[in-house]
C-alpha positions in Angstrom: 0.0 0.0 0.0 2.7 2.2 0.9 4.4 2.1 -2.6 0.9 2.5 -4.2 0.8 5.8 -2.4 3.9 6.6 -3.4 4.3 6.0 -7.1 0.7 7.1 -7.5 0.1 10.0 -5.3 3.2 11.2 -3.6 5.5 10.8 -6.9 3.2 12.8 -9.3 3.3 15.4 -6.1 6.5 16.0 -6.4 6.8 16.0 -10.4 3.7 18.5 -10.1 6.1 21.2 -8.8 7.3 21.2 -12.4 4.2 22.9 -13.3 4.4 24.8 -10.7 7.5 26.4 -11.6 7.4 26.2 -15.4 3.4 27.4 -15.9 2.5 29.0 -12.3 5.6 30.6 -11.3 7.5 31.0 -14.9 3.9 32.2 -17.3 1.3 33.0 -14.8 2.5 35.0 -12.3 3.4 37.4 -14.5 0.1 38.6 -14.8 0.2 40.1 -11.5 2.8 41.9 -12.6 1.1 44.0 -15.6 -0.1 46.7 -13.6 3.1 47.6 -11.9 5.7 46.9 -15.1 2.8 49.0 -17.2 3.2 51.5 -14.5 7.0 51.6 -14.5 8.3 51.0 -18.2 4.7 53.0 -19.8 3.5 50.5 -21.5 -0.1 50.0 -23.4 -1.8 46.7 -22.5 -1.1 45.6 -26.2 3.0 45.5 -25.0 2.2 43.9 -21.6 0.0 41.2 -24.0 3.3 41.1 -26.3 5.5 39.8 -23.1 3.0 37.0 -22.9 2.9 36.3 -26.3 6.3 36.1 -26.7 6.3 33.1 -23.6 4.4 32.0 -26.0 6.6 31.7 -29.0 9.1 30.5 -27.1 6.5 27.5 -25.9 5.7 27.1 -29.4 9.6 26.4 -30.1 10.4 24.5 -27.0 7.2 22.4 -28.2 8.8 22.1 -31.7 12.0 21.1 -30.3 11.1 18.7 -27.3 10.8 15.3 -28.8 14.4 16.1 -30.8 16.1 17.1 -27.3 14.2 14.0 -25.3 15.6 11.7 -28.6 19.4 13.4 -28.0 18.8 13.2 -24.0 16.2 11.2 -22.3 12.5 12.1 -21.1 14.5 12.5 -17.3 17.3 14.9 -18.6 14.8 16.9 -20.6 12.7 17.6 -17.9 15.7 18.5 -15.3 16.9 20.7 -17.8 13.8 22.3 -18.6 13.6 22.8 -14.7 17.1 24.5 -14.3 16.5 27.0 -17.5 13.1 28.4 -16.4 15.1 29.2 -12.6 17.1 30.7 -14.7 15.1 32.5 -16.7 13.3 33.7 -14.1 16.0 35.1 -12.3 17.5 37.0 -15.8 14.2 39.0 -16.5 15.0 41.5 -13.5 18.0 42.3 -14.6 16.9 45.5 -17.4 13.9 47.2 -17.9 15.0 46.6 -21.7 11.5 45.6 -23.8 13.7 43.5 -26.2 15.1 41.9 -23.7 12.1 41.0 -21.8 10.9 39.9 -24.7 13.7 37.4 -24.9 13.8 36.4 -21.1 9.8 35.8 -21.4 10.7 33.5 -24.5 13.5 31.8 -23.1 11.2 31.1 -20.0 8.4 30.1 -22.3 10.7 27.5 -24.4 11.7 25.7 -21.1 8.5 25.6 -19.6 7.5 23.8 -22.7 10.2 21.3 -22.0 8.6 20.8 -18.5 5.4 20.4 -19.4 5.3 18.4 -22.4 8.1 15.6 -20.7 6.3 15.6 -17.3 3.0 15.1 -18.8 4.6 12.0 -20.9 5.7 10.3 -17.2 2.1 11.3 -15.8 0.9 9.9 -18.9 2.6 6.2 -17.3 2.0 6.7 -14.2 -1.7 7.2 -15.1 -1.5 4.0 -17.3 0.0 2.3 -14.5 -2.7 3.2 -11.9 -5.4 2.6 -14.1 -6.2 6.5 -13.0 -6.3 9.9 -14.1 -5.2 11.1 -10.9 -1.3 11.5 -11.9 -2.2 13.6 -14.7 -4.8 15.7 -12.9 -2.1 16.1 -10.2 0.3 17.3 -12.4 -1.1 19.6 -14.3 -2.8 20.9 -11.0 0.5 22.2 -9.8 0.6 25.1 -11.7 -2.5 26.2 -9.2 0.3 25.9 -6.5 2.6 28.3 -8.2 -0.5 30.7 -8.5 -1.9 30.6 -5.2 1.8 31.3 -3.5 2.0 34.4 -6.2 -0.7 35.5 -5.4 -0.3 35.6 -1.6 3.2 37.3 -2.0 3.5 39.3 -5.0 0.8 41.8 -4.7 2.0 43.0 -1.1 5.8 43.0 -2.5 4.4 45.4 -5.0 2.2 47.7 -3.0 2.9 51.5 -2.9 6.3 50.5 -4.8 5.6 49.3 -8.4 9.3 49.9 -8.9 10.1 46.2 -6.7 9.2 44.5 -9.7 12.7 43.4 -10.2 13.5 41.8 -6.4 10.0 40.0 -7.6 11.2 38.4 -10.7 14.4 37.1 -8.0 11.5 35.5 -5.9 9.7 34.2 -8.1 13.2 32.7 -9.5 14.4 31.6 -5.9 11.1 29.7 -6.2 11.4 28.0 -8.9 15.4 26.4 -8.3 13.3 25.0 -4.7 10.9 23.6 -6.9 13.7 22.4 -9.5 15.3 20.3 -5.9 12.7 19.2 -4.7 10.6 17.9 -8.1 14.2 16.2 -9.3 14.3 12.7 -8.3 10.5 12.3 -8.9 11.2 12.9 -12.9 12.0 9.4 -13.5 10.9 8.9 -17.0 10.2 5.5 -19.1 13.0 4.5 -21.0 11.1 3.3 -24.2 10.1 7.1 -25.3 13.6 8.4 -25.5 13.9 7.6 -28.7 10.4 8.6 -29.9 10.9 10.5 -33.3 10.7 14.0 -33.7 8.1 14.6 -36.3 4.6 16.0 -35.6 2.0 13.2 -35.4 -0.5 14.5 -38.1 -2.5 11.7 -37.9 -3.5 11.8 -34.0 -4.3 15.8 -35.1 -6.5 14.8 -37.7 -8.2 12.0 -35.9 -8.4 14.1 -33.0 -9.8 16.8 -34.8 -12.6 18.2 -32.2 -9.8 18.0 -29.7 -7.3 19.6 -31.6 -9.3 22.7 -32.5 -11.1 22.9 -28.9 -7.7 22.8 -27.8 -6.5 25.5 -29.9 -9.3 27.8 -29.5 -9.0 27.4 -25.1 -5.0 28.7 -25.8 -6.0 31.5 -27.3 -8.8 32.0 -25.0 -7.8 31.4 -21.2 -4.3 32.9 -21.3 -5.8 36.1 -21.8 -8.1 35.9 -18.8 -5.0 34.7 -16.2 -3.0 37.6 -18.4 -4.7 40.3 -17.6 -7.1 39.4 -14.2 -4.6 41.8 -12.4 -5.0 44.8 -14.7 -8.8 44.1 -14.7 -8.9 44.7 -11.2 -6.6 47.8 -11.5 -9.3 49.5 -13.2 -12.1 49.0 -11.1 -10.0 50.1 -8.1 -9.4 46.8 -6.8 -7.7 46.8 -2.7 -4.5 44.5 -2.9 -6.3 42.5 -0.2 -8.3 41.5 -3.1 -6.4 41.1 -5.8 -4.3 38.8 -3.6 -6.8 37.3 -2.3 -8.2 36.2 -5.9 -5.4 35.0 -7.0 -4.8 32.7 -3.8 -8.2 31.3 -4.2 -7.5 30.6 -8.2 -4.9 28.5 -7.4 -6.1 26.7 -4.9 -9.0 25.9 -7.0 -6.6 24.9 -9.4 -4.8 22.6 -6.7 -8.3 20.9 -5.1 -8.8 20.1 -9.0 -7.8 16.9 -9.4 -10.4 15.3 -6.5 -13.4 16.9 -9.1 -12.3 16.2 -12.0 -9.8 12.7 -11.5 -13.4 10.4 -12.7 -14.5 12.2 -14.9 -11.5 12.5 -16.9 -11.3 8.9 -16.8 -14.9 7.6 -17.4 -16.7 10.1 -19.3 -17.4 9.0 -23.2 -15.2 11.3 -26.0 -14.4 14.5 -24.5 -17.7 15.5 -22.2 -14.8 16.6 -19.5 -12.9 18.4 -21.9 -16.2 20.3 -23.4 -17.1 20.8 -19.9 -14.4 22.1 -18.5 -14.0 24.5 -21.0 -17.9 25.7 -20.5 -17.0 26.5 -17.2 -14.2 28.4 -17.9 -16.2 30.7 -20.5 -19.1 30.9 -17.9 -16.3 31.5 -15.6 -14.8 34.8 -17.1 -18.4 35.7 -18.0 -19.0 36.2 -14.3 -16.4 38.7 -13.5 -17.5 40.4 -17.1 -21.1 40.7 -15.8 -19.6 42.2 -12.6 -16.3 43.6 -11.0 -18.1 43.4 -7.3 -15.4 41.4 -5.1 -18.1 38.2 -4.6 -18.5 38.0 -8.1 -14.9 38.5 -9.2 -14.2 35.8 -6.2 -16.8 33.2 -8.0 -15.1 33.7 -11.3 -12.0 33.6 -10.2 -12.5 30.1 -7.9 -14.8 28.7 -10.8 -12.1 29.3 -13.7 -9.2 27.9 -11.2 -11.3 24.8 -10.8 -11.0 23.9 -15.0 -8.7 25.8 -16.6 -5.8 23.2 -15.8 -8.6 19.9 -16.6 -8.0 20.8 -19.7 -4.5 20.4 -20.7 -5.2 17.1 -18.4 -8.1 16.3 -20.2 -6.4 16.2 -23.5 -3.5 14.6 -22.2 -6.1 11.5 -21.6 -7.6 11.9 -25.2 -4.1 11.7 -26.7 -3.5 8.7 -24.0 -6.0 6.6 -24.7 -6.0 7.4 -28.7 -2.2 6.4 -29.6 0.0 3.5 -27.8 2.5 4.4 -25.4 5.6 4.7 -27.4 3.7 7.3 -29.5 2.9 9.4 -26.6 5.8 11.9 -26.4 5.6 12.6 -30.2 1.7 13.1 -29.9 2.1 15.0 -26.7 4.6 17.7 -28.4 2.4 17.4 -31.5 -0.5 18.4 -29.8 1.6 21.2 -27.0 2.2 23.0 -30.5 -1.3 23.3 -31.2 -1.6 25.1 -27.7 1.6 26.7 -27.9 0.4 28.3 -31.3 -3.2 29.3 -29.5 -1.6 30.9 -26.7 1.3 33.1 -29.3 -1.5 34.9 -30.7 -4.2 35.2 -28.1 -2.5 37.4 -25.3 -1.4 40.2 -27.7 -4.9 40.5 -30.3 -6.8 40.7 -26.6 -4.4 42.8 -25.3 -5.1 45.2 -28.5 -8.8 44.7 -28.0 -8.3 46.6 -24.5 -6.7 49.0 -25.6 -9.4 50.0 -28.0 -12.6 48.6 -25.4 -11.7 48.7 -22.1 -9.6 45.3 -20.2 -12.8 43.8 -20.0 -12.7 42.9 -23.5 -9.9 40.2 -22.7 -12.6 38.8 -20.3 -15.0 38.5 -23.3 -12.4 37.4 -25.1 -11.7 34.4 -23.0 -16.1 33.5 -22.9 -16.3 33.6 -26.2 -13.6 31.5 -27.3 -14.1 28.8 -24.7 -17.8 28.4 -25.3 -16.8 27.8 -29.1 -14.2 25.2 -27.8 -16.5 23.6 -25.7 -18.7 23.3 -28.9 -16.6 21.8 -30.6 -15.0 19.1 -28.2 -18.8 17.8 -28.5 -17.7 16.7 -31.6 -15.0 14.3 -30.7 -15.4 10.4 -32.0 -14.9 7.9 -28.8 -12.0 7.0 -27.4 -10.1 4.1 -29.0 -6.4 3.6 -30.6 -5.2 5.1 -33.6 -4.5 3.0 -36.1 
């Protein structure tokens, strides 16, 4: 029993700190620092959208580029080094006030963090298999909503009355990350049989997985801009740092208590229901706190968006799972993280631009309108069974 517990709940744990640093502390926290780097370096929502997006890019590369570096390295090494270049990373982006170089520390941080995720969520992916479970998966993609909840406790009183501290932030958030790099380390034991998975993009699991594929396109573009710009949002309506703290705590622990709402039906439910549904309550989500900027309605959006918006990366992960045998999983995996890594390019900057022109409730729109068409659309996908 004790080794059951530990390969299936305590192991995935620790390997969910990897999201945690590469997603919650390396992409997301960022968003609570808009208002104050806006503030400082005078910049228009459209170039606080443009850091994101180019986080993205870099996704989009490290996506491109994973299952060549796991094929030169292992699934193990990749991960680790993913790990140690987003602490980096981190640590880099206070050193200038530079926009091009922001850009580039946000893209180096963004191709690492694709190594994380894509290479941890092919060991989930086994230990999932292994425990005849979603729970590993839903764990570790439901460590990112650790990284967000202790941003979200810290960051906004660091930055209170003194918008110029974003730099000792970035350090934090950095310091954060090489604990999580320790501590996550000897959990990344990855199988041996997908290190030399081939490096093209799996075209057919795309096409098969059509549904999924576009849904999972159209919730990149969509949810990053909500998570992106939730801070500035706040801002305008004259939000207290109790409560934009406060907020963001209670997204990510949402995001953590995850996994015990959504472990079964990720596992049991026909075609994509979870993923379609997951994504509804996302778009419903951000449609709250569109409807209203009032602190309980804000706090219902905020709790009910940190509660899915990590299923569905998880959710996906299962499709791709139980779609394609096991030694096709890291190529599928990076096949379909370039999908999301495309979505999530574009999306932060084009809502960004929106704001500019509407207000920053447009990116909440934004996000409702895109994940309602996603959850359409994942409807649509066929029932699981292997690709042939």
């Amino acid at each position: 029993m004790s080794d059951l517990w530990q390969e299936h709940w305590i192991r995935p744990a620790r390997l969910a700190l990897g999201t945690a640093s590469a997603l919650g502390l390396a992409r997301f926290a960022y968003g609570l620092l808009v208002p104050a780097m806006r503030s400082e370096l005078h910049w228009s929502l459209a170039q606080a959208g443009a850091l994101t997006t180019a986080n993205g890019l870099g996704y989009l590369l490290g996506a491109m580029a994973s299952a060549l570096v796991v094929r030169w390295l292992s699934v193990t090494a990749t991960f680790r080094l993913g790990m140690v270049l987003t602490a980096a990373a981190l640590v880099a982006t206070a050193a200038s006030g530079s926009f091009p170089y922001l850009l580039l520390t946000r893209a180096l941080a963004g191709l690492s963090g694709a190594f994380v995720f894509i290479t941890g969520g092919v060991i989930a992916s086994h230990a999932a298999a292994s425990a005849r479970s979603a729970a590993p998966l839903a764990i570790y993609f439901s460590g990112a909503g650790l990284g967000i909840a202790a941003s979200g406790a810290l960051i906004p009183p660091v930055l209170a009355g003194d918008p110029g501290r974003w730099p000792l932030v970035w350090i934090g958030l950095g310091a954060g990350a090489v604990l999580a790099t320790v501590i996550s380390w000897t959990a990344a034991q990855g199988p041996t049989e997908v290190s030399t998975a081939a490096s093209s993009v799996d075209l057919a699991a795309l096409a098969r997985l059509w549904p999924v594929t576009s849904a999972y396109l159209l919730f990149a573009a969509g949810y990053i801009a909500y998570i992106t710009f939730l801070s500035a949002y706040l801002t305008a309506h004259h939000a207290s740092v109790i409560q934009v703290a406060l907020t963001w705590a209670l997204l990510g622990l949402a995001a953590v208590a995850a996994p015990a709402l959504w472990s079964r039906p990720i596992s049991t439910w026909h075609g994509a229901r979870a993923l379609a549904t997951a994504l509804a309550v996302i778009g419903t989500a951000s449609a709250v706190a569109l409807a209203s900027a009032s602190p309980a309605a804000v706090t219902v959006s905020a709790i009910g968006y940190g509660a899915a918006f990590l299923v569905v990366p998880a959710a996906v992960t299962s499709a791709v799972q139980a779609a394609i045998p096991p030694d096709g999983w890291t190529r599928a995996l990076a096949t379909f993280t370039i999908v999301f890594a495309a979505g999530q390019t574009v999306g932060p900057y084009l809502a960004g631009a929106l704001a500019d022109s509407y207000g920053a409730g447009a990116t909440l729109a934004w996000t409702t309108v895109l994940c309602a068409a996603g959850a359409a659309l994942a409807l649509l996908a066929p029932p699981r069974g292997r690709l042939r």
